[in-house]
GUMI-202868 format. One record per residue (C-alpha): residue in one letter; x, y, z. Coordinates in steps of 0.02 Angstrom, whole numbers, plus 32768, in hexadecimal, padded with zeros to 4 digits. Layout:
AXYZ ...
//
This chain:
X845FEA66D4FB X84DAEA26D57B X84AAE99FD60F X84DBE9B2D6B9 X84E1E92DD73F X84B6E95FD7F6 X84A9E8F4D890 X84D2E84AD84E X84A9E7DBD8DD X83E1E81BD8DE X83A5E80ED832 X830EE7C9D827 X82C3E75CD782 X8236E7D2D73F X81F1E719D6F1 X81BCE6EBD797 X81A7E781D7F9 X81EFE736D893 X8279E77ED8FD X82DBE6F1D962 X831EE75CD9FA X82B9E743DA91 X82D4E79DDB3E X8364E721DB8A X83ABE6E9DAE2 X843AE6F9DA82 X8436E78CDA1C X8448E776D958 X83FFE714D8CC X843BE668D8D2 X846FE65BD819 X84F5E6E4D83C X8517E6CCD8FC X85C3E6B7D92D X85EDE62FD99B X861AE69EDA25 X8566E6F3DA04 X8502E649D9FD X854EE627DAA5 X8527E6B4DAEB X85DAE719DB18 X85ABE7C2DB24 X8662E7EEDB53 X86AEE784DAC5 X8654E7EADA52 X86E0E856D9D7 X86D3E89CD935 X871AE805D909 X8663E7C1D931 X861BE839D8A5 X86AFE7F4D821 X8652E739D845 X85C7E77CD807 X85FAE7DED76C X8651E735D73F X85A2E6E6D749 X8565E762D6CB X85F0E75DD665 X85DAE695D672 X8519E6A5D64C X8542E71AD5B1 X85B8E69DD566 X8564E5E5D589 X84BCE629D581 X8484E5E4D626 X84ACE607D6D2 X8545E5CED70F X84EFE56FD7AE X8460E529D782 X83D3E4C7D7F7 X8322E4ABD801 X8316E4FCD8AE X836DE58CD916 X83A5E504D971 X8402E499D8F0 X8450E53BD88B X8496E564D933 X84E9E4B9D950 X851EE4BED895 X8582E568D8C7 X85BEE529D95C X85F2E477D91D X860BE476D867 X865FE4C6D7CA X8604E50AD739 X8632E4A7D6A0 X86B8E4E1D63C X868AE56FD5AA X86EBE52CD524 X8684E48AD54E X85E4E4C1D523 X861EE565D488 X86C1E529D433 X86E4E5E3D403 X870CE633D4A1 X87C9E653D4C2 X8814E60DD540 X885BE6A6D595 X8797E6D7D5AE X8778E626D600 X8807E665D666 X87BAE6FAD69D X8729E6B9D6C5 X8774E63FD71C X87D3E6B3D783 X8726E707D7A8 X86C9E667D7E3 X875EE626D85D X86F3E5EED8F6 X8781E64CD982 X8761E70AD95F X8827E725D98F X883FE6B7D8EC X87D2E732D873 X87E9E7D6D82F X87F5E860D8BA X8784E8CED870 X872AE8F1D7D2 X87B8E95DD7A4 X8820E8D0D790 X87ADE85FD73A X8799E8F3D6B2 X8862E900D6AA X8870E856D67D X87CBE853D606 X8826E8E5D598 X88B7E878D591 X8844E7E2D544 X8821E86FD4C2 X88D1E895D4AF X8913E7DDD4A3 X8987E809D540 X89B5E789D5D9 X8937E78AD65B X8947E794D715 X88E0E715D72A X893AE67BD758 X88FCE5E2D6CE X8856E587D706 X889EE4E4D755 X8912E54DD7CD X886BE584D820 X8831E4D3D82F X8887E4D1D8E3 X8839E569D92A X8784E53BD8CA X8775E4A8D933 X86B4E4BCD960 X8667E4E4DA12 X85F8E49CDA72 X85AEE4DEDB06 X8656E537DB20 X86BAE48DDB24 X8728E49BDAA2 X8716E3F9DA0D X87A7E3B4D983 X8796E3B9D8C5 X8736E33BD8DE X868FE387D8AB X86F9E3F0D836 X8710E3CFD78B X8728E43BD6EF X86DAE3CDD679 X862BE3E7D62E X8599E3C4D6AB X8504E3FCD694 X8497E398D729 X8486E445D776 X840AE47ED6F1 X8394E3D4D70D X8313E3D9D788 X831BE372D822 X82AEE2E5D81F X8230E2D6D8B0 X825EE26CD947 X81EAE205D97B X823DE1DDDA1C X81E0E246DA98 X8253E28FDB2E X82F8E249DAC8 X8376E2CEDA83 X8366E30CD9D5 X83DDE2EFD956 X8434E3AFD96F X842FE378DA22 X84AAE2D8D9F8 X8501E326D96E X853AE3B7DA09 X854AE33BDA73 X85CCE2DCD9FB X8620E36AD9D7 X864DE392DA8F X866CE2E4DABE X86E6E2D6DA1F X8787E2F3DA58 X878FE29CDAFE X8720E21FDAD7 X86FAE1EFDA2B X86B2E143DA53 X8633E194DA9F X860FE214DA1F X860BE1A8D9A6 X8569E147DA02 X8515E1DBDA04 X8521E1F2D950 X8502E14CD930 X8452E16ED993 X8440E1FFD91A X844CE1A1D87B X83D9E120D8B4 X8354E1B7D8A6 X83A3E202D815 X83F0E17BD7C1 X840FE207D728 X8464E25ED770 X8508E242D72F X8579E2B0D768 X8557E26BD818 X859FE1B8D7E1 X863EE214D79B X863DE253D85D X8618E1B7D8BA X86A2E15CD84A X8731E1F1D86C X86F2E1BAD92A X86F7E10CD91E X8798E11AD8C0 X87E9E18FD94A X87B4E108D9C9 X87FCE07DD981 X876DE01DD94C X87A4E017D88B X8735DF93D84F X86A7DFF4D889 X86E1E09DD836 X86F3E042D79B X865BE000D7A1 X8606E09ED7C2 X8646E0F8D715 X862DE07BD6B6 X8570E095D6E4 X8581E134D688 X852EE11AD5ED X8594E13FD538 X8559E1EFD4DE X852BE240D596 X8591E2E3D5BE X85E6E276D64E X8626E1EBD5D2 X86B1E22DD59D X8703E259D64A X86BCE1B1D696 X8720E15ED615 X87ABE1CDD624 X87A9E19DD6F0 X87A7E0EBD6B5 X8849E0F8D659 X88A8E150D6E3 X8857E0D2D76E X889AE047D6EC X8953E0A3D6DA X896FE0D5D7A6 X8919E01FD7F1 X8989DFD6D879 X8A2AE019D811 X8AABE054D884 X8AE4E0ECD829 X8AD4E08AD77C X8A58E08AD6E5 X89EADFE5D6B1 X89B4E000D605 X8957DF78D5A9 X88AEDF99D618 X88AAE047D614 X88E6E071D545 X8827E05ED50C X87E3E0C8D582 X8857E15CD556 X883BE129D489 X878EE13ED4BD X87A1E1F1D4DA X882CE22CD482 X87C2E2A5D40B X8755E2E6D4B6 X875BE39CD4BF X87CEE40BD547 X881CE3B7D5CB X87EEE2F4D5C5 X8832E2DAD521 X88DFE336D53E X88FAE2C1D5D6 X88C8E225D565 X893FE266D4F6 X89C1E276D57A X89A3E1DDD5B9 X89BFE173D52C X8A5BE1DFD50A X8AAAE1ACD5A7 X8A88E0E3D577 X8ACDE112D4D4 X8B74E154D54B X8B76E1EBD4E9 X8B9FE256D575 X8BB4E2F3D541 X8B0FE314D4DB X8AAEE2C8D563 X8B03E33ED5D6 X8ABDE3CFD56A X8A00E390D54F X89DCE36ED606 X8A36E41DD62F X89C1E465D5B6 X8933E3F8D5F8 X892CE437D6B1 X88C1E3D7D744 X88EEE36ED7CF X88DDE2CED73B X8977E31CD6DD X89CAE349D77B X89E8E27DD7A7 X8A11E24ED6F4 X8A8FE2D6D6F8 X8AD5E296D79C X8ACAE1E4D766 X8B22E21FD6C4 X8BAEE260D732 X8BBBE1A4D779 X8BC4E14BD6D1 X8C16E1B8D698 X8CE9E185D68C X8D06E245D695 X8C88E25BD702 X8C91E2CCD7A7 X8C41E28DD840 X8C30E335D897 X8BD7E375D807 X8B57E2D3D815 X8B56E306D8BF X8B09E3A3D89E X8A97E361D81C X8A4FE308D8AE X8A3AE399D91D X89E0E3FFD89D X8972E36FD878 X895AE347D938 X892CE3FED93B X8892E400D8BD X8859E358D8A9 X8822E2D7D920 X889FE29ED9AC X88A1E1E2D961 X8900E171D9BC X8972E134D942 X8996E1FBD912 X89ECE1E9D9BA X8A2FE149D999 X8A83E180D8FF X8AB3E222D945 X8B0FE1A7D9CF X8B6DE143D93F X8BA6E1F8D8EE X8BDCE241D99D X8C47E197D9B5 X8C9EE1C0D91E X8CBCE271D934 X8D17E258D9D0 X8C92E274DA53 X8C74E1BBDAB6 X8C10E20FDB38 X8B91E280DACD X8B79E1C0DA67 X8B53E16FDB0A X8AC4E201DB30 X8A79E206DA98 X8A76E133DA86 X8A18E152DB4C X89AAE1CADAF5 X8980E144DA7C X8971E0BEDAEA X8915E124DB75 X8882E130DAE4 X8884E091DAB7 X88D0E008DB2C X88D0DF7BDAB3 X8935DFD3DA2D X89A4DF4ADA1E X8A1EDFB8D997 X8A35E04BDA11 X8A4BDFC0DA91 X8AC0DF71DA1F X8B2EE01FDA01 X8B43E053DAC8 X8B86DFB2DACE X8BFCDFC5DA69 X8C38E06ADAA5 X8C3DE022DB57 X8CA7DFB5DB2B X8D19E02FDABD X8D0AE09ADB78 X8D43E011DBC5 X8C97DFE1DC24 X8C95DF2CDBE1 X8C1FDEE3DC68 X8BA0DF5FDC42 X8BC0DF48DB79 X8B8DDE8BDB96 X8AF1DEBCDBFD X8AD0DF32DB66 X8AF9DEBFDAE3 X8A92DE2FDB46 X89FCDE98DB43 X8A0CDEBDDA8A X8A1ADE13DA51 X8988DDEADADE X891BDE6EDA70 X8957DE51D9D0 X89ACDD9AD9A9 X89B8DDBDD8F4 X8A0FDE4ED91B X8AC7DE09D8C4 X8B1FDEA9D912 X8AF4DE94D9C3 X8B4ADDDFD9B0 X8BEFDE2BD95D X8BF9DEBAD9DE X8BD9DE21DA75 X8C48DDC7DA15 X8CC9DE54DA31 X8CC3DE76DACC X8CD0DDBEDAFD X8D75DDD4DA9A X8DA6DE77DB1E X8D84DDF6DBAA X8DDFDD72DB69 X8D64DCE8DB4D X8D89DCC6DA94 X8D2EDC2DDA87 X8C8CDC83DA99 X8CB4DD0ADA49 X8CC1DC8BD9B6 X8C23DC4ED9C6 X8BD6DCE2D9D5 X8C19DD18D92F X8BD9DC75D8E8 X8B35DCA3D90D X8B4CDD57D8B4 X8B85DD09D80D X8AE9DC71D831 X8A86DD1BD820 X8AE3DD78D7A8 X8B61DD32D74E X8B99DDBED6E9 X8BBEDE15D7A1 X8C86DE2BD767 X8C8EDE7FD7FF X8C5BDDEAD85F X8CDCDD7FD7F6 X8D6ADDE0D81B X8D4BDDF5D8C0 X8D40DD32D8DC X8DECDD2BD88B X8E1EDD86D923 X8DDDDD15D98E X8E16DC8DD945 X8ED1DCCAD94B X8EBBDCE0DA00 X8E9FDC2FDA12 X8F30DC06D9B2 X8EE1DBD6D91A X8F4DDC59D8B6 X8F20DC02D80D X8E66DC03D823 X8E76DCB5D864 X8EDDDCDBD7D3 X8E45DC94D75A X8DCFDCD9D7A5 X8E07DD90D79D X8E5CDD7DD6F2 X8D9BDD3DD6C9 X8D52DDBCD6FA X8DB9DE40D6A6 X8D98DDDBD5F8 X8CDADE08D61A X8CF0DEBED648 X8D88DEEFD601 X8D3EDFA9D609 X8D0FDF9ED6B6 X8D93E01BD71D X8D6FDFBBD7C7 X8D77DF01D773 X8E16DF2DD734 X8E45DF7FD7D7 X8E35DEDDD82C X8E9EDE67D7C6 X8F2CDEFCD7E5 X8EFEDEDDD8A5 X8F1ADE15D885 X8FAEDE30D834 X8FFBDEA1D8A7 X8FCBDE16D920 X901FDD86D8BD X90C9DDFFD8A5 X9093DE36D7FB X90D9DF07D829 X90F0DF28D760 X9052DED9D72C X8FEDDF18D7CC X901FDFD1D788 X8FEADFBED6D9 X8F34DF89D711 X8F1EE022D796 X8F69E088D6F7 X8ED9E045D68F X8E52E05FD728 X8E9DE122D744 X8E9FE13FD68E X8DE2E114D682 X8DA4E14ED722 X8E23E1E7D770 X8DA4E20BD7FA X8DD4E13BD831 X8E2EE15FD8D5 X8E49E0A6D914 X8EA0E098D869 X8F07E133D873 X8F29E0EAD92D X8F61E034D8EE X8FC3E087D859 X902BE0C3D8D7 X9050E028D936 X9077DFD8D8A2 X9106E075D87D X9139E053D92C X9160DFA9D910 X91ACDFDED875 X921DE048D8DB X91D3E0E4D88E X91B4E146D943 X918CE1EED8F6 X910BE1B4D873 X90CAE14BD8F4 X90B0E1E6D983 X9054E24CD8D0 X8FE2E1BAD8C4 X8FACE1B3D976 X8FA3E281D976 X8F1EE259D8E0 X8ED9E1D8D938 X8EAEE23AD9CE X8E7FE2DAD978 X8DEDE26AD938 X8DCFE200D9C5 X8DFAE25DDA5F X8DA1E1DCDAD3 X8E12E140DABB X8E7FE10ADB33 X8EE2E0A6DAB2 X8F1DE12ADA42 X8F5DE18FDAE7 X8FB2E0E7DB0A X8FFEE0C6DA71 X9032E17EDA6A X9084E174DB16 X90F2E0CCDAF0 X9123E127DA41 X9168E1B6DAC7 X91AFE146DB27 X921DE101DAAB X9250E1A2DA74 X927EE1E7DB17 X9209E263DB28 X91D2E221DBE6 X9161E2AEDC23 X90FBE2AADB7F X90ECE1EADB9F X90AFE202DC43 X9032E286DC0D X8FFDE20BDB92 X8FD8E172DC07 X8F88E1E3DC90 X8EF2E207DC08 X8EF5E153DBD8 X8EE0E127DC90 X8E4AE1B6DCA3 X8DFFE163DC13 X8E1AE0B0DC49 X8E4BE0A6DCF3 X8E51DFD8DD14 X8EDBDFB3DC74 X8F71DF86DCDD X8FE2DFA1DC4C X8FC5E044DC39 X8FF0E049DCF9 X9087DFDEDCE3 X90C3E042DC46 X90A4E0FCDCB6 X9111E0B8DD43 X9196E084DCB9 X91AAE145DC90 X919AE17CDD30 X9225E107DD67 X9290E153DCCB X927AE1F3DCF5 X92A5E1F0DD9A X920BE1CADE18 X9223E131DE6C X919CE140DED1 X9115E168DE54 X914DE0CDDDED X913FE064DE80 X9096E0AADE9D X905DE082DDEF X90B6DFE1DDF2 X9043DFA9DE97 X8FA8DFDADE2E X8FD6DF74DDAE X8FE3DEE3DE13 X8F43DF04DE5C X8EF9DF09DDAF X8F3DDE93DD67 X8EFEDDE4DD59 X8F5DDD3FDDB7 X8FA0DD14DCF9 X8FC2DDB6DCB3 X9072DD9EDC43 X90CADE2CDC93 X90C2DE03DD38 X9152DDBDDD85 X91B9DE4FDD1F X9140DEE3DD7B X9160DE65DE36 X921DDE6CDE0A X9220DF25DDF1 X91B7DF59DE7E X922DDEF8DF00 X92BBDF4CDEB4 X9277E002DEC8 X9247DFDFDF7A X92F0DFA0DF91 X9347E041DF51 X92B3E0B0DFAB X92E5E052E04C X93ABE078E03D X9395E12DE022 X931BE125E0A6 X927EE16FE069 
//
């Protein structure tokens, strides 16, 4: 006897005799309704529409129970629009993967996502049988496009999750507000307020669970929300509300650990909080426990097997360990954390420190102006976010922008005193502007709050050598190398200090040592180079700066440095090329100004020296070293322009 299925969307359940389409309505059964059905697009309607629902069979003939469950039309709709069904291999052990897959592919919520037909899902079906690849694209690729909608405005992963969750199958319980919204009615409302505004969603939900306060899978919501809006303490607070032995525990715990790992780090891992939480969950089933397992992996630096767990893992979760992995990482590359981010941007929540992070990765990948957006992005969300405050900055200041770095770095420290980067990167740009006292302080008050801030230590060594106190400098740095000898920046800056103090020879071994443990360092493959140049080594030193601006194409300095390495070797026009970037980069330096009318004045152009040597003077301040040499020259070309009469 064979079965055959007809209709889909207007089956009716012969248990209760009732048919659910009314005159006016959506037509279908709400257990099988597509999304674009159970809003009511006629003209979205495809055979990809009928594919939804043979995925809900298939689902129902697998799990044993609907894929969208509810105790009323009206909450298995919002579960179709809103939610994912829980994962198959969460609830029977023995179904392969490459049916999940399929099924999967079936229940994507964007019919341009699915199957295009039934034809196709068959194809791919046959090659289950036949232990062939599938068309089908792997689950968490669809996570992206299976974002859930809500009165046609489109919602993140937030409500999206492919863990076990099974509230769909428990009744609502009554409301005994009269006129207030139901709990489908805030859940909805959540879910289309998620992306734009999550603090928002996340008091609607937090009116839900007051009424349905067992409703777990809502607190795993609210806390995503709460997390995205930067109200950690909150988020944390709301999973650990989740009790132990629920089907929520393990992923609340799971959410704890990564919380633990990403909180306030700029582009780094904390560990000691967040190791029992992913312990916790190490033996969980699918997804949470390969990500625990990642996790721990990457605090255990072992790279390359972490690299291969959370690329096996999938989800927006493995996505940011992966790019975070690419940070730690010595080998690491920063455009490939870069597009970690984006996927994860993509199919999770848009968290603020996601763009944050993203920000740090884009800064080292070359790309100043895509950091600055994305550290906006982060700070648009949430205006006291002292560390995004904290990175723009810093890249102001890199840009050249130091007044509005201090305003930045003022506000971070205003939001956040305890924040011991916002006083380094204040410190450093008080350095930039020449006011090395209180830059020292400053950097005082970083190691007050962290003394094991090496960073902070060697920084103050530069400080103090530009106060003359070369000895204390010297200590300082040379201290701070002793506590991170493995740190490729700490090192970095005692090569700066001795480059500073004369030391060429011992300034190249330390950017050797920085390069050798981070290649994708361009400031180091910059500063290698000046050392060479002192060394008299021109052409290593113009390789360096190529390498330094093939990974940092946004400096002025390497363009700079690049240019005098040209200019010493005669190759004028290159020079010039050189120091017109650096100027479009960083248009108030007068020595790139002063250097520019140097080559022009070599080469032949009296006049465009002189007009670069005028800028300079402009530019430059009342003390500035070179300027009697820049008067000197200036009255001699105006001299020789006025004999030959130009």
């Amino acid at each position: 006897m064979s079965a055959f299925l007809a209709d889909f969307g207007l089956a009716k359940s012969v248990a209760t005799g009732s048919r659910l389409t009314k005159t006016g309505e959506a037509l279908g059964t709400p257990a099988y309704m597509s999304p674009e059905q159970a809003r009511g697009e006629v003209s979205a309607l495809t055979p990809a529409t009928d594919v939804w629902s043979l995925g809900c069979v298939l689902y129902e003939m697998l799990a044993g129970r609907v894929a969208f469950g509810g105790g009323t039309p009206a909450a298995v709709i919002a579960a179709v629009l809103t939610r994912e069904p829980p994962r198959l291999q969460g609830i029977r052990g023995d179904v392969p993967e490459s049916v999940e897959r399929v099924v999967r592919a079936c229940l994507t919520k964007r019919g341009r996502h699915r199957y295009p037909d039934a034809a196709a899902l068959g194809e791919d079906l046959d090659r289950v049988l036949r232990g062939e690849r599938l068309a089908a694209r792997a689950p968490h690729r669809h996570r992206a496009a299976a974002a859930g909608i809500v009165a046609a405005a489109a919602v993140t992963g937030l409500v999206v999750g492919s863990y076990p969750n099974r509230a769909g199958d428990r009744p609502p319980k009554p409301d005994a507000r009269a006129g207030s919204p139901g709990i489908e009615a805030l859940e909805a409302r959540a879910a289309a307020l998620a992306a734009a505004e999550p603090r928002r969603a996340a008091e609607c939900l937090r009116e839900a669970l007051e009424r349905a306060p067992d409703r777990h899978d809502l607190g795993l919501q609210r806390g995503r929300l709460l997390w995205a809006s930067g109200q950690d303490d909150l988020a944390r607070a709301e999973w650990s509300r989740i009790p132990s032995g629920t089907t929520e525990s393990p992923l609340s715990r799971l959410l704890l650990g990564l919380e633990a790992s990403f909180r306030l780090k700029a582009g780094g891992l904390a560990t000691d909080e967040a190791i029992p939480h992913f312990q916790a969950v190490l033996d969980a089933p699918g997804r949470v426990g390969s990500i625990a397992r990642g996790a721990l992996l990457c605090f255990a630096r072992d790279w390359a097997k972490a690299r291969e767990v959370l690329s096996e893992a999938g989800g927006w979760e493995a996505r940011v360990l992966l790019a975070q992995l690419e940070t730690e990482d010595p080998g690491g590359d920063p455009r490939s954390a870069v597009r970690h981010y984006d996927a994860a941007l993509e199919a999770g929540i848009p968290f603020a420190w996601l763009f944050n992070w993203r920000g740090i990765a884009r800064s080292r990948s070359g790309d100043p102006a895509g950091a600055i957006r994305d550290f906006d992005r982060a700070i648009e969300m949430n205006p006291r976010y002292a560390v995004a405050l904290s990175n723009r900055g810093s890249m102001k200041r890199n840009l050249g922008d130091r007044q509005q770095a201090l305003a930045d770095l003022d506000r971070a420290i205003e939001s956040d005193p305890r924040l011991a980067p916002a006083w380094v990167n204040r410190a450093n740009t008080k350095l930039d502007l020449g006011d090395h006292a209180e830059a020292v302080r400053d950097f005082d008050r970083a190691l007050a709050l962290d003394p094991r801030l090496a960073t902070a230590l060697s920084h103050r060594g530069h400080a103090k050598l530009a106060l003359g106190l070369t000895a204390d400098g010297l200590r300082d740095v040379q201290a701070a190398v002793e506590m991170a000898p493995e740190d490729s920046r700490i090192v970095y800056n005692r090569g700066v200090v001795r480059l500073q103090t004369g030391d060429a020879s011992g300034a190249l071994q330390d950017f050797d040592r920085a390069i050798a443990r981070e290649p994708s360092y361009g400031s180091a493959w910059n500063n290698r180079g000046t050392a060479k140049q002192f060394l008299g080594d021109l052409s290593g030193a113009v390789r360096d700066f190529d390498r330094a601006i093939e990974l940092e194409p946004g400096y002025a300095s390497h363009y700079f440095n690049r240019g005098n390495a040209k200019l010493h070797l005669g190759e004028l026009a290159e020079a010039i090329r050189d120091y017109t970037r650096a100027i479009e980069l960083e248009p108030d330096a007068p020595q790139v100004w002063s250097n520019r009318g140097v080559a022009k004045q070599r080469l032949g152009d009296p006049g465009g020296a002189a007009a670069d040597f005028e800028r300079t003077l402009q530019l430059a301040p009342p003390d500035w070293p070179d300027r009697r040499a820049i008067e000197e020259e200036l009255v001699l070309l105006r001299a020789g322009s006025a004999r030959r009469g130009d």
